[in-house]
N, C-alpha and C positions, 0 to 999 in steps of 0.2 A: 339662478344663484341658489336660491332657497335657504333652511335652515337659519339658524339664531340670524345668521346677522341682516339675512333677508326682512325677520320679522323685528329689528332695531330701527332698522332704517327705515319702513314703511310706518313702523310706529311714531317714532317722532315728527315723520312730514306731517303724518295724518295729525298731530297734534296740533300741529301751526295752520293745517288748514284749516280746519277746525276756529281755530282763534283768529281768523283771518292776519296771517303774519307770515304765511309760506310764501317765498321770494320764487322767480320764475322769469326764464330768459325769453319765454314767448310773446310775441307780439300778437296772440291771437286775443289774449282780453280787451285790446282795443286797437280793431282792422286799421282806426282812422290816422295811429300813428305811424303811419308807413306815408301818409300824406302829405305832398309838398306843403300844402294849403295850411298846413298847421302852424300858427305864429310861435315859435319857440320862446317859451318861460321858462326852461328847463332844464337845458345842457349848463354846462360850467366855461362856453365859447362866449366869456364876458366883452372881448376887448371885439368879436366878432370876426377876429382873426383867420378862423377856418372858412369864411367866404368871402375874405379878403383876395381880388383879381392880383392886386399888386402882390403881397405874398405868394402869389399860387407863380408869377410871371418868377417870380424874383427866384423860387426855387427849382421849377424847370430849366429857368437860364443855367442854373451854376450846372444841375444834372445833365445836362443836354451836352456840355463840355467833352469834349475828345479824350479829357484827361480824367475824368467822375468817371469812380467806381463805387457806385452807389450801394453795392450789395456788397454783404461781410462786416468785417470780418468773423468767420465762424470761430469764434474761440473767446476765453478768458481774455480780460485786461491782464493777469499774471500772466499767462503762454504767449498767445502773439496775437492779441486782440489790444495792446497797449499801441495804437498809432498814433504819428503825428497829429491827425485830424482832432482827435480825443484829447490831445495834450494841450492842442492849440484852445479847444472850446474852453476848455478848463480854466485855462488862460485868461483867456477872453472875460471867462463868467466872472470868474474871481477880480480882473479889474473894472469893469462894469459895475457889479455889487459891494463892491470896494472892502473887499476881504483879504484877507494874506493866501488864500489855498483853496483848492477847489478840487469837490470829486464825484464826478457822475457816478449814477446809479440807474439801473434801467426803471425808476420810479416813483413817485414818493414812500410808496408803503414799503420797499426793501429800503429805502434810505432811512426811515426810523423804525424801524425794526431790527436793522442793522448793527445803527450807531448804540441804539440801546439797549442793546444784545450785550453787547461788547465794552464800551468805556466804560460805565458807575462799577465799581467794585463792591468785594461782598459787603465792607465793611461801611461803604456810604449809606445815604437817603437818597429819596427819588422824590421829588415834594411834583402833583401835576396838577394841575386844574381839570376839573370835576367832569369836564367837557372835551376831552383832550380826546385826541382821532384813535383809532381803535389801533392802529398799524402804531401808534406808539404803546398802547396795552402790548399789544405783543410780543416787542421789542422788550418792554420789561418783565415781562412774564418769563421770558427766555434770558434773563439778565442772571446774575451773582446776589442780587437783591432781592432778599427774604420779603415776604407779601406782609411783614408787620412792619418793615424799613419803607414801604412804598405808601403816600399817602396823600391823600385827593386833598384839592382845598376849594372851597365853595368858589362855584363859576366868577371869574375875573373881579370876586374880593381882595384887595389890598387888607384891610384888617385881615382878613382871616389867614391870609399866606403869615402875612405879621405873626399871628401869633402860633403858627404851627415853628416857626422859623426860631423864636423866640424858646419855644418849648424845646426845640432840637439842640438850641446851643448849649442849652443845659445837660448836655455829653459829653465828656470832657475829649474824645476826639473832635467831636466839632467845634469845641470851645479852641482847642490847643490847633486846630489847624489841619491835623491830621486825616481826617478823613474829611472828605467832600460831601456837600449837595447840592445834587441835580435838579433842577426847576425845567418841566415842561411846561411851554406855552403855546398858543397858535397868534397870530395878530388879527385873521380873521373867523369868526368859526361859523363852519357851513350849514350847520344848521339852523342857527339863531340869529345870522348876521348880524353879530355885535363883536366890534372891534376890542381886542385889551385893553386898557389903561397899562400899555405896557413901559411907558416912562416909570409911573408908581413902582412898577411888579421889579422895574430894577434898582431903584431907589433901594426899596425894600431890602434888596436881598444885598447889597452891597452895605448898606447903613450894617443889615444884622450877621452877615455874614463876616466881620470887619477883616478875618483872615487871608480873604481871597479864595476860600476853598466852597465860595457859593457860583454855579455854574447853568448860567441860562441857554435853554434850548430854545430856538424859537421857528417855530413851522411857519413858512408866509405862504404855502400852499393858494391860498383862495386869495392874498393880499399882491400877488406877484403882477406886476403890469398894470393896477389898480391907483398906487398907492406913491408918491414919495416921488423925487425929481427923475423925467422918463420910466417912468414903471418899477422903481427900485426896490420897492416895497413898504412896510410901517418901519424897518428898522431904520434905513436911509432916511424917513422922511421925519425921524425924530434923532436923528445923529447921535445913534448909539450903537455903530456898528463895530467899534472898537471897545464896547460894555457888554459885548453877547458872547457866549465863549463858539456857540454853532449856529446857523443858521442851515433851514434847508429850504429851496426855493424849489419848486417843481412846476413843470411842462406840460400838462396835462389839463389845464385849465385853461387862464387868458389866453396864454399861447400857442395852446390850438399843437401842441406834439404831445408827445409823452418822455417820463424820464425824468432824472431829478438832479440837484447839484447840491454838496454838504457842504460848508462854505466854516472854515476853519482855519485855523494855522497848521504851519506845513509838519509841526507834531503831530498833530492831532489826525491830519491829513495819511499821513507814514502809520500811526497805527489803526486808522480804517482799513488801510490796504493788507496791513496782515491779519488782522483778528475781523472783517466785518463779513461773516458767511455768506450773504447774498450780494454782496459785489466777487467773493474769492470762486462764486460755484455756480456762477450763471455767465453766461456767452453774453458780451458784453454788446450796448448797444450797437447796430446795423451804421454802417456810414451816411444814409440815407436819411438818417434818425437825429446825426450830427449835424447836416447841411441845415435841417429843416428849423433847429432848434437857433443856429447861426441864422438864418434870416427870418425869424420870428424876432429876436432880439435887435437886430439890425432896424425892423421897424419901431423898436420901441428906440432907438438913439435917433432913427430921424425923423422922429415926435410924432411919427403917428396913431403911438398908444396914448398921449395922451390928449392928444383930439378925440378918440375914442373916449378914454377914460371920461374926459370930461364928460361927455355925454350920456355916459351911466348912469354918471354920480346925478347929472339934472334929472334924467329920466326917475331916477331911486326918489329924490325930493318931490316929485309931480305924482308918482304914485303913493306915497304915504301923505301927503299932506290930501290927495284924493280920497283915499282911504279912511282916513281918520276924519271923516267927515260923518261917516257911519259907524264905525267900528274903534271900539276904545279895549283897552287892555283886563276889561271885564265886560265884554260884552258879549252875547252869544245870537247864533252857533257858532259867530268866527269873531276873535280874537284877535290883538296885538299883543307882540311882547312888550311889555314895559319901560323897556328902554330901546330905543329904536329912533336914532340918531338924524336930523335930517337939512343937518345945517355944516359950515367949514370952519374948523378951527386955525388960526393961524399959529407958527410955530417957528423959533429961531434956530439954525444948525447951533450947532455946538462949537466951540473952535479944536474940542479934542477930537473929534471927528475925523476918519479916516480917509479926507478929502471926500467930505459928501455935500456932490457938490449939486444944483447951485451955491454958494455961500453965501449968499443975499436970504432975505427974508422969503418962506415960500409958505403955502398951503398944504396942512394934507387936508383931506376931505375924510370927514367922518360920518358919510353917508355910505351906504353897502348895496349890492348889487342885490343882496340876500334879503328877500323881506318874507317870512313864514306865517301863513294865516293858520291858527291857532283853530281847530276845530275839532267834536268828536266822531265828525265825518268827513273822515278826509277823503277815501277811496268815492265816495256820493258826488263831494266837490268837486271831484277830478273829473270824473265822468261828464257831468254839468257843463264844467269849462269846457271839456275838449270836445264835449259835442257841438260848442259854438264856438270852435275853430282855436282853441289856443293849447298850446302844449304845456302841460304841468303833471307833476306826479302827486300822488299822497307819500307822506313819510310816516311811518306806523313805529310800534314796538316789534324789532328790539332793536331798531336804530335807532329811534329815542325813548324816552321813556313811558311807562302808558301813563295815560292821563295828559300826553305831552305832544300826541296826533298832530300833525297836521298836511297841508298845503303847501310845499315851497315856491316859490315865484323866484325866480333868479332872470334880473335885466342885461341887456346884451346891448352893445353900441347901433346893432343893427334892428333895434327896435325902433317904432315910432310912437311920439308921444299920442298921436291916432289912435294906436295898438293900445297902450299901456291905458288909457283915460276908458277905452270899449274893454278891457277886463275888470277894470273897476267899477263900471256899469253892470258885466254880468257877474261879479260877487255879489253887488247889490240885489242885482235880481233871487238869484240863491237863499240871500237871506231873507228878500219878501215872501217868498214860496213856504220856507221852512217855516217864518212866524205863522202864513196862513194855515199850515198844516196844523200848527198848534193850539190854534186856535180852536180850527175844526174838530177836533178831540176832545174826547168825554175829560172833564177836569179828572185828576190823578185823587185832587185831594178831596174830590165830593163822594168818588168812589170808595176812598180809605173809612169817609163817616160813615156813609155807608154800610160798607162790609164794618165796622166798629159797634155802631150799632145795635145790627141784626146778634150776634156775639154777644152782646151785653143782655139781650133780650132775653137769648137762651140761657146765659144762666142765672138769668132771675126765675124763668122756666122752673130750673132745676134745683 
């Protein structure tokens, strides 16, 4: 290639690698992940659906069919990639999820990216939380809304949405109704595994928005199959599905496929299809892709996400009350977040609810699959665990922020509480190592009097 932009692009890798933050699709940093033997902490395969025999039976059977034609359609959902198959899921998702309208996307990241590409006009706000998925950055970065219109509000604070929201009414479009605000949320967030307080977050914005022209997005990406009666998610499971103006649920997690669904009324639905550029200019999803996402779901209606489920959520409470047995939310080299939830709240539908049903009294569980050990060695930690058999990543900057490193641990139905008690053993071991290494080190601050000192001496010297 050569020339400038040879020496652009070599420069900035060389910079990240440098900072240790250069990203890399090789598996040769570590031979041992290629290994059956590795206990997976890792993948986003919560509900352990991807080695589910019964799934795997259930989607052979439909493919095997005389009448499956599992590959295709090569084309647009506009040209002639709109088939029944896609109309029916749609269907399907939309009354499962108990929404008016439903529209597949080949993903979550073109699904908010999409959507927020295209709805907020120039003239709205974008209000997000501070933590909100990067595939919605982009979504508004490519939107009508100017980067002084767009504006972060501290991770899943209720005050502080309050008072951006407060501050905003004070415009007399937003006061008069005229222009809208957009609120991104997620219900579960992947890095931090902490749930919203998203009943408040809609409180909020309906007490201040009193117009109507306050409109919440809400991502269930990581909450999907988790959360709410048969896998429904946090919005179901706090019966505010007829208070959310979008939701997007994606595929690519519990569910073990890929792929996404925008879950709206059949307005809002009709102008995804004309204005949303990554559903109008990408070959829509494979038939194959449909079937799979059809009986992933099929096992969550005949309850065996949440047999699953439950078993996360106990697994999540065995490991952090394990945990926090040595490790507090200032403790070092590894850390908890501070709020990291490990108990069930109970919760009454709603009766405006959009038949979100059970209609009897249920649980959602406010335990998270996601629990992130806080350190400033995280790639050290990794190594450590996976050399005693467990699978986990480090998560650096600039997927989150520095000083904000860590360890993720993500629980899986198909763990054993065996499993999860023997990696809270070898964190422990980890941190005996690290203390004894510190120990065994010249003090920092004997050395600072020291050289302090010698310095003072010399210029009495002089």
């Amino acid at each position: 290639m050569g020339g400038i932009l040879e020496e652009r692009l070599s420069r900035a890798l060389s910079a990240r690698k440098e900072k240790q933050t250069k990203r890399t699709l090789s598996p040769s940093r570590h031979p041992q992940l290629i290994s059956s033997n590795l206990v997976d902490f890792s993948s986003n395969d919560y509900l352990s659906f991807a080695q589910s025999p019964i799934l795997k039976r259930k989607l052979l059977t439909t493919l095997s069919k005389p009448s499956a034609r599992p590959l295709g359609p090569s084309s647009s959902r506009l040209l002639d990639g709109n088939t029944p198959a896609h109309l029916a899921l749609e269907s399907e998702l939309a009354d499962f999820l108990r929404a008016e309208a439903g529209l597949l996307f080949n993903s979550g990241f073109d699904a908010n990216a999409g959507l927020w590409a295209c709805l907020p006009s120039k003239d709205d706000f974008i209000v997000y939380d501070a933590l909100i998925h990067a595939s919605t950055h982009d979504g508004m970065r490519a939107s009508r809304v100017l980067p002084q219109r767009r504006i972060p509000f501290k991770h899943n604070s209720v005050a502080d949405l309050q008072e951006i929201l407060l501050r905003l009414k004070e415009e007399q479009a937003i006061r008069s109704g005229v222009a809208c605000v957009w609120v991104a949320v997620e219900t579960l967030y992947s890095m931090d595994g902490d749930l919203a307080p998203l009943a408040e977050l809609v409180e909020a914005v309906e007490t201040i928005l009193d117009r109507g022209n306050g409109h919440m997005v809400v991502d269930e990406a990581h909450s999907t199959g988790l959360y709410g009666p048969q896998g429904r998610g946090v919005v179901c499971a706090l019966s505010l599905a007829n208070r959310i103006t979008i939701r997007v649920h994606t595929f690519g997690k519990a569910m073990s496929c890929s792929g996404a669904v925008v879950l709206s009324n059949p307005l809002i639905r009709s102008y995804l299809v004309n204005y949303a550029r990554p559903l109008i200019y990408s070959t829509t999803m494979p038939n194959m892709n449909i079937v799979a996402i059809q009986k992933s779901f099929e096992m969550l209606q005949e309850g065996y996400g949440d047999k699953a489920a439950n078993k996360v959520h106990s697994l999540a409470t065995l490991l952090l009350e394990t945990l926090s047995q040595f490790i507090t939310p200032t403790s070092t080299p590894i850390s908890l977040p501070s709020i990291l939830p490990s108990s069930v709240s109970t919760v009454s539908p709603s009766s405006a609810c959009l038949d979100c049903q059970p209609s009897h009294q249920h649980q959602l569980q406010s335990t998270s699959p996601i629990i992130p050990l806080l350190t400033p060695e995280p790639a050290e930690l990794a190594r450590f665990l996976i050399g005693k058999g467990f699978l986990v990543r480090p998560i650096t900057y600039p997927t989150v922020p520095r000083g904000e490193e860590r360890v993720r641990v993500c629980l899986h139905a198909g763990n054993t509480e065996k499993e999860v008690l023997s990696l809270a053993n070898f964190v422990k071991e980890w941190i005996e190592i690290k203390e004894e290494e510190k120990l065994n080190q010249p003090s920092t601050i004997a050395g600072s009097a020291i050289a302090g000192g010698r310095k003072l001496a010399l210029q009495a010297k002089l």
